[in-house]
N, C-alpha and C positions, 0 to 999 in steps of 0.2 A: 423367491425364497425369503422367509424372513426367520429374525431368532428372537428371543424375547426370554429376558432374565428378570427379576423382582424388581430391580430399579432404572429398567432401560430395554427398548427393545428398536431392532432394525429391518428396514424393510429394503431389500433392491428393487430397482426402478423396472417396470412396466416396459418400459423403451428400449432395456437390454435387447431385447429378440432384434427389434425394428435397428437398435443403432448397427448393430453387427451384419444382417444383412444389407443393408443398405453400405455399410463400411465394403463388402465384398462388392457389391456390385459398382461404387464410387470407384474404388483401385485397377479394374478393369479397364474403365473413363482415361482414368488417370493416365495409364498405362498407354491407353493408344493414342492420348493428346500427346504426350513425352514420343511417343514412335512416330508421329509426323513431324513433331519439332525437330525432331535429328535428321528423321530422313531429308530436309528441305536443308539442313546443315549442309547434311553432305552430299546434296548434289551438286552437278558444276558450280565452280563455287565465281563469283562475282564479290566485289567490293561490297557493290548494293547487298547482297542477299548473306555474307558475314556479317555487317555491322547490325544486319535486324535480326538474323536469324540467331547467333551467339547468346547477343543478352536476353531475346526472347528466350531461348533455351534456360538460360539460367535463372530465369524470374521464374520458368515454372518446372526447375529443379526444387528452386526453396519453396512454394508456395505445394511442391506436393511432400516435401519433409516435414512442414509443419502442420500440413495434413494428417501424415499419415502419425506423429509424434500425440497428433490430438483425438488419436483413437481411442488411446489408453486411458486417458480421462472418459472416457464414452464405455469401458469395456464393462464397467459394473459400479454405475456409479448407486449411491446406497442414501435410503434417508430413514433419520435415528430419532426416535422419541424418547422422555426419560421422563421419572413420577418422581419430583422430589418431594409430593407428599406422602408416599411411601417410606419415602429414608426416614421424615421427618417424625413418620410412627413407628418406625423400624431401632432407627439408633439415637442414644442418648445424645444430647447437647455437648458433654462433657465429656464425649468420644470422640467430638470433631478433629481434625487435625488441625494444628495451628498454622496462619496463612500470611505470608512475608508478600507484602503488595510492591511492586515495584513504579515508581513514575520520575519516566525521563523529560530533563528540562535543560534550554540551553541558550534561551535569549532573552531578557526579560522583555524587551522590544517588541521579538515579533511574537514569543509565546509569555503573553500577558498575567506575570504571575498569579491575579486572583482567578482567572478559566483554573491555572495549575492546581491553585487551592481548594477551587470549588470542585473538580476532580476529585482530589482526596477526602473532600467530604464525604462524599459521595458513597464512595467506597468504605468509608470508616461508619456508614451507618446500613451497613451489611446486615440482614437479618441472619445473624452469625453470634456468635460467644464474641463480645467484644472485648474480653482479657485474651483474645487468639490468634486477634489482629494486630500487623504490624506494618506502619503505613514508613518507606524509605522513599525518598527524593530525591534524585540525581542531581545535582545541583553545575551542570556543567558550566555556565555562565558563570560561577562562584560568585553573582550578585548577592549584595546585603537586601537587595530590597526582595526576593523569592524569600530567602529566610526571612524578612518581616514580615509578608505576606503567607508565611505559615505560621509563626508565632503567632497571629492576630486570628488565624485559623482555628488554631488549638484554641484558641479563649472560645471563639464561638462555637463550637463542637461545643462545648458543654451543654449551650440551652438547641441546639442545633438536632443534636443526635435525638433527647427526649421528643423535640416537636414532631421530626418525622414517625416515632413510632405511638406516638399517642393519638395522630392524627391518621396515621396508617396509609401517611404520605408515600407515594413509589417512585416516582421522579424524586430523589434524592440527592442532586447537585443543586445547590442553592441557586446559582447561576441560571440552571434551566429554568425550575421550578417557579421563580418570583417573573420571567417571562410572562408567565400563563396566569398566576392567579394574584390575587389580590381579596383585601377586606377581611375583618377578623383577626383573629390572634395572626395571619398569615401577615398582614401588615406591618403589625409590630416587630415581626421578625425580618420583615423584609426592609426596616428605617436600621435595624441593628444592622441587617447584612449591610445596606446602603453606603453605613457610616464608616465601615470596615474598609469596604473598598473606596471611597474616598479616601481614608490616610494612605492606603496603599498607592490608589495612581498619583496620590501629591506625591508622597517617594517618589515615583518613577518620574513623571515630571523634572525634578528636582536635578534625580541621579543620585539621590542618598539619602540615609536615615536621617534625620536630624532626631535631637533631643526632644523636641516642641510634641515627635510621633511617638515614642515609646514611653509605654506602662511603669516602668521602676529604672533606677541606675544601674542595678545588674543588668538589663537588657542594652543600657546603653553602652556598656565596657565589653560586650560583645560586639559589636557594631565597629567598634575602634580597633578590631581586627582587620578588618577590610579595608580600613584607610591606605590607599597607594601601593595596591594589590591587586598589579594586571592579573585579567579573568586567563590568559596564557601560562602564567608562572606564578603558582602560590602551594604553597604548604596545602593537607590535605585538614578540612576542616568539617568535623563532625557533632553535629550540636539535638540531642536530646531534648526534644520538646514537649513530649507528652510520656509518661512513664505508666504503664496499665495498674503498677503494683501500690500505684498513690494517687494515682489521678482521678477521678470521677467526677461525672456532670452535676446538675444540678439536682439533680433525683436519686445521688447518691451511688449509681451505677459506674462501674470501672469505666473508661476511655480507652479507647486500642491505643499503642503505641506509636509515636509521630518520631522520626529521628530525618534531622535532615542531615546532608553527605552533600560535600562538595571536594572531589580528589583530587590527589596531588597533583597538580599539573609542572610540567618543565619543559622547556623548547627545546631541547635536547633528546627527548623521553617522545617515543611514538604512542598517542592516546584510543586510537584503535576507534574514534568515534563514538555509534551508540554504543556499540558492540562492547567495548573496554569499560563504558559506564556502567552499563549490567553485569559485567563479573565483578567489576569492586562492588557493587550491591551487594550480589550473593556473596564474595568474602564477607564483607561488613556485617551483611546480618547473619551469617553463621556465627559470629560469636555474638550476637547480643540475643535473640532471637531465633533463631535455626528452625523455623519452621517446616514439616515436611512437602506444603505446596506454596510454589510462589505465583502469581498473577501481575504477569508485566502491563502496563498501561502506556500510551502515549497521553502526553499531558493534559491532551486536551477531549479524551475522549473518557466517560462520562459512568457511571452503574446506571441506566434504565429500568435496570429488575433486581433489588436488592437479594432474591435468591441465587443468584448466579452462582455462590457455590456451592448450594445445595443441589445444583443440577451440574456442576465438574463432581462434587464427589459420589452420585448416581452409578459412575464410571469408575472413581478412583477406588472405590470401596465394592468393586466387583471382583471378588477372586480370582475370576477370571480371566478377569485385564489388568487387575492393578499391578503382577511381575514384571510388564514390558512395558507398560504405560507412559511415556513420555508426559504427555501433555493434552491437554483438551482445548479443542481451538474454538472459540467463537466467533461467527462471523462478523468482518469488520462493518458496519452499516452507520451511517453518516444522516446528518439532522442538517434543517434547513438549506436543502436540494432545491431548487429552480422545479417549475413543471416538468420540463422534459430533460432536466439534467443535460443541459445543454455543452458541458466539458467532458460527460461524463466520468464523472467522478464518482459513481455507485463501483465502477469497477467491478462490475457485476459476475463476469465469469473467475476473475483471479479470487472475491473474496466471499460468492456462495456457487458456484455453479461449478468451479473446476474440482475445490473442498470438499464435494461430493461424490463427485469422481474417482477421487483419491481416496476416500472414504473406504469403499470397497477395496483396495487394494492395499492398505496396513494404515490408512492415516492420513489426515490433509496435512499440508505444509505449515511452519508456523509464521505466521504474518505480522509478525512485530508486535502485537497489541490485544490484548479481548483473550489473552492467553493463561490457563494456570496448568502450570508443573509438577510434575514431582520434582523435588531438591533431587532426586536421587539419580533422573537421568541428565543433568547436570555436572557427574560426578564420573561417568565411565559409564560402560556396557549395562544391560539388567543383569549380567551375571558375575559380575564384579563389586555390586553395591548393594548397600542394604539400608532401611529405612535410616532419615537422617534424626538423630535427640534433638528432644527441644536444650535449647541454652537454659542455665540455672543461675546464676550470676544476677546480682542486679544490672541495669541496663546502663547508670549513671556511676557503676565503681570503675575504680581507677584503673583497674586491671581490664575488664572488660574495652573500656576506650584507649586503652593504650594498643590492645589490641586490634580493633577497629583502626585507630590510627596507619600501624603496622600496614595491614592488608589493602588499605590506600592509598599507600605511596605506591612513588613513579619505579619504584627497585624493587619491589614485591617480586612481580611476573616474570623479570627475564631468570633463563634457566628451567621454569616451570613448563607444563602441559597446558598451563590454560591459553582460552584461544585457539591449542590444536586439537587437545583432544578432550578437555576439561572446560564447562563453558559456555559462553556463546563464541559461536565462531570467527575469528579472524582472517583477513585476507579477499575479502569484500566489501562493497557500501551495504550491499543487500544483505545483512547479516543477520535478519531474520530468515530468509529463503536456506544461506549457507545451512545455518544454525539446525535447521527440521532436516533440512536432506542430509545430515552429516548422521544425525539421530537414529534417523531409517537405515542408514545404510549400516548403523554397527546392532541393527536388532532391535530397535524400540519401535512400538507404536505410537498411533494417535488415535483424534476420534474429533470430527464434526458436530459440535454441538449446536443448532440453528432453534432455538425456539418461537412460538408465533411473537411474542413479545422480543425486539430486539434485546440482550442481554447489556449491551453499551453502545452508545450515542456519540461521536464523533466530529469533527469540523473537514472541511477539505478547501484545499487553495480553492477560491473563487474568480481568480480573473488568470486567460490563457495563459500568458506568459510563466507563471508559476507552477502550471498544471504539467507542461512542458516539459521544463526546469527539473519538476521531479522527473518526470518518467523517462529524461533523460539520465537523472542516478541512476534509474531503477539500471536502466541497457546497459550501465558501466559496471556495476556491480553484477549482473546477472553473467557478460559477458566472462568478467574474470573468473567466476567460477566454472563457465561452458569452457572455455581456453585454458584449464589447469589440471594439474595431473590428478583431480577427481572432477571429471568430467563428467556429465552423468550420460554418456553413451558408453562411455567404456569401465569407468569405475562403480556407477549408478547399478549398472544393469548388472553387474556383476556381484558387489554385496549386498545390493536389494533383489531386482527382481527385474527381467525385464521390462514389464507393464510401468513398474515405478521408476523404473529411468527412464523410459520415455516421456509419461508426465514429466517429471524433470529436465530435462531435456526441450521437449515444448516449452516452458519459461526461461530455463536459460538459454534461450536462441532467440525469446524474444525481439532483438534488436536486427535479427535479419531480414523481419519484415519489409526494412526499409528498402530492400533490393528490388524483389517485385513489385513494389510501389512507386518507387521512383519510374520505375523502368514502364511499368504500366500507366502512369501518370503523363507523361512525356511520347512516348515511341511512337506508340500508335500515330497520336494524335498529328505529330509533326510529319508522319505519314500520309495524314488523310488530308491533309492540306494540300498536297503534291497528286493526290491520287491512286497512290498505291497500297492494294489492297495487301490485309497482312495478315487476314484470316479466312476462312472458306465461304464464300458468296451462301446469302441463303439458299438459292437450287440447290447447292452441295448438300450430302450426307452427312459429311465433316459438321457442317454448321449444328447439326442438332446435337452432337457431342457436347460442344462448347455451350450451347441453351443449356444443356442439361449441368455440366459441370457448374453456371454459373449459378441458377435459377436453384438447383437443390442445395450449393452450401448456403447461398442466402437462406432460401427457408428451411434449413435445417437450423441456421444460427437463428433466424426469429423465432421457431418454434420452444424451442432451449431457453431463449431469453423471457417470454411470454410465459413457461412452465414453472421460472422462477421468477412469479411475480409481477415481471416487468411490463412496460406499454409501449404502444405500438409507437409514440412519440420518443419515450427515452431508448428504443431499438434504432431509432433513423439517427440519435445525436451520437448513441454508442457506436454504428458503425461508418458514419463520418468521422468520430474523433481517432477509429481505430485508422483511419487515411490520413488523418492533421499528424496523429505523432507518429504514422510511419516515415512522413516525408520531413518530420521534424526531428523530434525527441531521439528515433532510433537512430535516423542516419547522420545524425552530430554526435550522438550517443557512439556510434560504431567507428567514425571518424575519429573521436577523442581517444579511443577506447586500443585505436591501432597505434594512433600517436603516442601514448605514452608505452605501450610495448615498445616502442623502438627509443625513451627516451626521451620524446621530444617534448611530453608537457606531463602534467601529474594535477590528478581529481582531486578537489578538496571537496566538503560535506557541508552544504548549505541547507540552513534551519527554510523549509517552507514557512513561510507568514500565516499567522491566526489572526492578522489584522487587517482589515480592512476598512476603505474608506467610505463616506455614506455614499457617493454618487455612485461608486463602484457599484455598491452593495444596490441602489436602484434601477439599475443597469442589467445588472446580473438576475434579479426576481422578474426584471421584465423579458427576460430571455434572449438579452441581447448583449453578443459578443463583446469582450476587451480585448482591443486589439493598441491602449494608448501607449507604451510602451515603445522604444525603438530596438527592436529584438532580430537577429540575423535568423530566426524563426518565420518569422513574417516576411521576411526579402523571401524565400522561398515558398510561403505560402501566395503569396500574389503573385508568382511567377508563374509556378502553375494553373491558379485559374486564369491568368490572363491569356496562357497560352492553349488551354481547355476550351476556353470560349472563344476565341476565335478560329480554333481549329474547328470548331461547332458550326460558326456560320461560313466560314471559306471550307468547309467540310460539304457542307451542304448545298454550296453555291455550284464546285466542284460534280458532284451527283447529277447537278438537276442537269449539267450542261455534259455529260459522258452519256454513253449508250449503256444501259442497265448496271448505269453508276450506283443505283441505290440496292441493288441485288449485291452489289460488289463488295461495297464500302459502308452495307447496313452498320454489322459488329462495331467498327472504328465511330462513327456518327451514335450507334446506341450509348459507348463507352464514354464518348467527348460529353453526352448531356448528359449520364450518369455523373462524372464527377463536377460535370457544372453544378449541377444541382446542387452537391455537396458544396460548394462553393459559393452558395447564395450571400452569407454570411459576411466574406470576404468581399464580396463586389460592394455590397452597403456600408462596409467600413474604408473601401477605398474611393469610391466615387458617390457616396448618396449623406452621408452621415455629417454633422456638424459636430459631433459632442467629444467629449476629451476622451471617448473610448474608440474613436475613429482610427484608421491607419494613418499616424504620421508622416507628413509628404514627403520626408527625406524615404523611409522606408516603399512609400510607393511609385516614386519615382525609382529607385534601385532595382525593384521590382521588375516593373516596366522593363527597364534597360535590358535585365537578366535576361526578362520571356524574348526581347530584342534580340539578343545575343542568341539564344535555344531555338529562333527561329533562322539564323544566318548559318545556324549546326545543319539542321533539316535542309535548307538550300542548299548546301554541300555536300548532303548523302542523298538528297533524293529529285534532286529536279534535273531532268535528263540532258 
C-alpha cells in the first residue's frame, strides 16, 4: 500500500506479509518451548532440577516478551520519500516558518566548545531565509569560555555563511568540512577558522577569558560576570550575540539570530537535566523569537544537508498532517565509525530500523536530536493549540530580556504544567523517549524522515567503558518510565494503541535483557562441565524446535540489519555488543535502578566525552577493543568468558569420555563456543595484549577469582 501527496509520499514494506506469517508460525515455537519448560518445572521436583529449571523458565519468559513486544515494530513498518524541490517551486521563501534551533551543552571539557560552535554554524548556514533563524545554546556548564567560543563564532559567520553558499559548499560545519579539503580560497578560510579555535582552546587551557583574547572592553565587562561563579549556583545569564534585524555578513546579507542562555542554576532548585534545559529554551525563545518549528540538536552533531528543513516542512505544510504533527524525526547517523563498528554505536535498530516500524503505526519516537517540532505540540493536545506568532519586540530591548530573564529562573516552573504536561518531559534520564511517547499517547503524530544523504552527522563514545556508561542511563531512564503509572502496557496501549504500546514497551523493558543473558551466559555452561544435559539431545524432536527458534531470530535479525544498509561485519559486532551490555550496562542499569526504588542510591547525569585521546583514537580505527579502564563492567565481562571457555573445553573433554555425550551435550558445547566466540576480544585484552588498552591486572585477576567462585556455585548444584 502506498500514498503519495505533492510534497511526500509513503510506501509499506514488502516484508509485511512474510513478517506476520512468520510472527504466527514463531509464537507456536514459542509456545511449545515455554510448555516443556514448565512441564520439566513441575515434574518431581529435585533440588537439582529447581535451581536449572526456575530460572531457565524465567530467561525464556523475558526473551519471549520481548519477542512478542517486537512484533509491533515488524506489523507495518513504512518507508517515506519527500521532494523538497517541489516545495521549493511550490511555496514562497517568505512563507517559510520561522525556525528556533535548539543546542544543548554542558562541559566545556568533555564537549569541546568550538565542535559546539561549529554545530551552529552549520545550522545557521541552512539553505533557509536567514532572518528566520534562530540559533539558542544551552549553556549548562555556564562556562565563559562556550560564550567566547560563540562570540568569536558570530564574527566568523559573517565571511563563513557567504563562502559556503558561493561555493555551493554542503558539509557546512567548519569543523567537518576543513577535515577533507584544502587549497584555494578554502585555505584562507580554514588559517581564519584555525585562528579562532586557537584563542578558544588557549581559553580552555587556561580556564578563562583573559583580556589578551577578547575583541573590545564591552566583551571584556561581560566576562567579569563569571568571575567566582560556581557552574552549580548562578544567576540566569542571557547574552545576544547576533541580532537578524542589524546584523549581516560580509555581502551585506541578514545573519540569523545567535542568543546564548545559561539558567538559573540553585542547589536547592531540581534542574531536570537535559529535559529542564530545553523548556527554558523554548520559554526563552518564545519571547524573543517564538518561532513555529524548533529543531533540537545535540552539540556535537552537525547539518550534512543544508535542506533539512526543506524536507521537515514537506510534511509540516501538508494539510493533512500538519493538525496532529508533532514532530519530524530524523535519523540519528554518526561520522567516523570504525569498519565494523566494533561498539556498535550505529544503534541501528533503535535510530533507523525500529523508527520505521513505528512509522506505520502514528510516528517514530523522538531521539533527543536531528528533530524539528511544531512549538505547537509543545504546548498541550492538537486540539487545544493553535499556531504559535512570531515575537515582534526587538531581541536586545529591555523588556524583552527582562522577560527572557524571568522564564529562566530556578522559580519560574514550580506550580506550573511544564515538565507534566507542557514540554519536554520530566521524571526520566531518557527524556527524549518520555518526551514522544507522552506526545502519542495525548493524539499527536510523527513521521520518519531518512533521506539517502544523512540530514546530520554526529560523534559517539569511542572507547567501551563510555559506550556502557551510556546505555546504562539509557536502562535507568527507560526503566522509570516502564515502572510508572504511564507504563506503556497499561497506560501506552490504552491512549495510544495497542501496537504503539507495545513498541514502547519493547524499549522501556529494554534493561530486562539482562536476565536471559545472564542466565544463558552462565547455566548452561556450569552445567556442561558436570555433564548434565539441559536441553534435548539431537535424536530428539525437541532439538529441532530449539535449531529453529535459534537459527530464525538470528536470520531474521541479520536479514533486517543488512535491508538497512548494514554489513555482515557491523551485524557480528551489533550482536555481540547487544551480549557485552546485556551482561553489563542492563544488569547494573536494573540493579541501580531497583536500588534507588527502595532509597538506597540516586542516578545522577553524566556528560558522555567528545574527547578522545590519540592512541585511543588509533586503537579504536584499527578495530581494537578499550578495555584500559578499571571498570566493575569488565570484572564481569572476563568472568564470563573465562568461564565460557573452559566450560568449552571441560565441555568437550566431558563428551568425548561419556556414551553419546555429544548427542547429549551438543546445544550446551554449541552455546559455550557461540559466546566464546563473542569473547575473542576479551581473551586478547586479558592475556595477549601489551598496550594501555589491555585488561588491567587488578580487573583480571578479579575476574578470574569471580569465574573461580561461579565455578564452586556449579560444584554445589551439580556434581553428584
Amino acid at each position: 500500500m502506498a500514498t503519495h501527496t505533492a510534497f511526500h509520499s509513503a510506501q509499506v514494506s514488502r516484508l509485511v506479509p512474510f513478517n506476520r506469517a512468520h510472527a504466527l508460525l514463531y509464537s507456536v515455537a514459542v509456545l511449545a518451548a515455554l510448555h516443556r519448560r514448565l512441564a520439566a518445572l513441575l515434574a518431581p521436583a529435585t533440588l537439582l532440577s529447581i535451581s536449572v529449571s526456575l530460572p531457565l523458565l524465567l530467561a525464556d519468559l523475558v526473551l519471549a516478551f520481548m519477542w512478542l513486544t517486537y512484533q509491533a515494530l515488524r506489523w507495518c513498518p513504512v518507508r517515506r520519500r519527500d521532494f523538497p524541490d517541489r516545495l521549493a517551486l511550490s511555496v514562497d521563501p517568505k512563507d517559510f516558518p520561522a525556525i528556533d534551533v535548539f543546542i544543548c551543552t554542558a562541559d566545556p571539557h568533555r564537549e569541546p566548545p568550538m565542535s559546539v560552535a561549529s554545530t551552529a554554524l552549520s545550522v545557521m548556514a541552512f539553505d533557509y531565509p536567514t532572518d528566520r533563524i534562530s540559533i539558542y545554546v544551552s549553556d549548562d556548564g555556564g562556562s565563559e569560555i562556550t560564550l567566547f567560543a560563540f562570540m568569536e563564532a558570530s564574527r566568523f559567520a559573517r565571511y563563513w555563511l557567504p563562502f559556503c553558499k558561493e561555493n555551493g559548499i554542503v558539509v557546512r560545519s567548519p569543523e567537518a568540512y576543513f577535515r577533507s579539503s584544502n587549497g584555494g580560497d578554502s585555505e584562507k578560510m580554514k588559517m581564519m577558522y584555525q585562528t579562532m579555535k586557537e584563542k578558544v582552546e588557549t581559553a580552555l587551557e587556561r580556564g578563562y577569558v583573559g583580556n589578551d583574547l577578547v575583541s573590545s572592553q564591552e566583551e571584556a565587562e561581560v566576562f567579569k560576570r563569571w568571575k567566582g561563579l560556581p557552574s552549580h549556583d548562578h544567576p540566569s545569564m542571557i547574552q545576544v550575540l547576533l541580532d537578524t534585524s542589524k546584523d549581516t555578513d560580509i555581502m551585506g546579507n541578514a545573519l540569523p539570530n545567535v542568543i546564548y542562555v545559561s539558567r538559573e542554576k540553585r542547589p536547592t532548585s531540581p534542574h531536570h537535566f537535559k529535559a529542564g534545559a530545553l523548556n527554558v529554551l523554548t520559554r526563552v525563545s518564545s519571547t524573543m523569537s517564538n518561532g513555529p518549528m524548533i529543531l533540537t540538536l545535540d552539540c556535537d552533531t552537525y547539518s550534512n544537508d543544508p535542506r533539512s528543513p526543506l524536507r521537515a516542512l514537506c510534511y509540516f505544510l501538508d494539510p493533512a498532517l500538519s493538525p496532529d504533527l508533532a514532530f519530524v524525526q530524523f535519523p540519528q547517523i554518526f561520522q567516523g565509525l570504525n569498519k565494523n563498528d566494533i561498539y556498535a554505536c550505529e544503534v541501528k535498530r533503535l535510530y533507523t530500523i525500529n523508527p520505521r516500524g513505528k512509522d506505520g503505526l502514528g510516528g517514530p519516537n523522538y531521539v533527543g536530536t536531528a528533530c524539528y517540532f511544531s512549538r505547537r505540540s509543545l504546548q498541550g493536545t492538537p486540539s487545544s493549540t493553535s499556531l504559535a506568532p512570531g515575537a515582534n519586540d526587538p531581541l536586545s530591548s529591555e523588556s524583552v530580556l527582562r522577560k527572557a530573564h524571568e522564564v529562566a529562573s530556578c522559580t519560574y516552573e514550580p506550580g506550573t504544567k511544564w515538565g507534566s504536561s507542557i514540554g519536554f518531559r520530566y521524571g526520566s534520564l531518557s527524556e527524549d523517549y518520555h518526551t514522544g511517547y507522552h506526545l502519542q499517547c495525548e493524539g499527536w503524530k510523527s513521521v520518519f524522515c531518512y533521506p539517502a544523504r544523512p540530514a546530520f552527522l554526529g560523534d559517539v563514545p569511542k572507547n567501551l567503558n563510555d559506550v556502557l556508561s551510556q546505555r546504562k542511563r539509557w536502562c535507568v531512564g527507560l526503566f522509570e518510565v516502564a515502572f510508572s503509572k504511564c507504563c506503556p502496557l497499561t497506560f501506552g496501549t490504552v491512549k495510544a494503541s495497542l501496537l504503539v504500546g507495545l513498541c514502547y514497551a519493547h524499549e522501556a523493558f529494554w534493561g530486562s535483557w539482562c536476565i536471559p543473558i545472564t542466565i544463558y551466559g552462565f547455566l548452561p555452561q556450569l552445567a556442561l562441565i558436570y555433564g548434565i544435559p539441559l536441553f534435548p539431545k539431537v535424536s530428539d524432536p525437541w532439538f529441532y524446535l530449539y535449531a529453529y527458534l535459534f537459527f530464525t531470530t538470528y536470520g531474521q535479525d541479520l536479514l533486517e540489519f543488512l535491508a538497512a544498509d548494514g554489513t555482515m561485519g557491523r551485524w557480528w559486532s551489533d550482536q555481540r555488543m547487544w551480549m557485552i551490555i546485556g551482561l553489563t550496562s542492563y544488569l547494573f542499569g536494573t540493579v541501580q535502578f531497583v536500588l534507588k526504588k527502595f532509597g538506597i542510591s540516586a542516578q545522577g547525569f553524566n556528560v558522555t566525552s567528545k574527547v578522545m585521546e590519540d592512541e585511543q583514537s588509533k586503537r579504536y580505527e584499527k578495530g581494537t577493543f578499550d578495555f584500559g579502564v578499571e571498570s566493575p563492567f569488565f570484572v564481569v565481562l572476563g568472568a564470563v568468558a573465562t568461564v565460557n571457555l573452559s566450560s568449552l573445553v571441560l565441555g568437550i573433554a566431558r563428551a568425548a569420555t561419556m556414551e553419546g555425550g555429544f548427542d547429549e551435550l551438543f546445544v550446551q558445547l554449541f552455546l559455550s563456543a557461540f559466546v566464546t566466540a563473542n569473547c575473542w576480544p576479551i581473551y586478547e585484552a586479558m592475556f595477549l595484549r601489551s598496550d594501555e588498552g589491555k585488561l588491567p591486572r587488578n580487573v583480571t585477576v578479579i575476574s578470574l577469582a569471580l569465574a573461580g567462585f561461579l565455578h564452586c556455585i556449579g560444584y554445589l548444584i551439580f556434581h553428584n
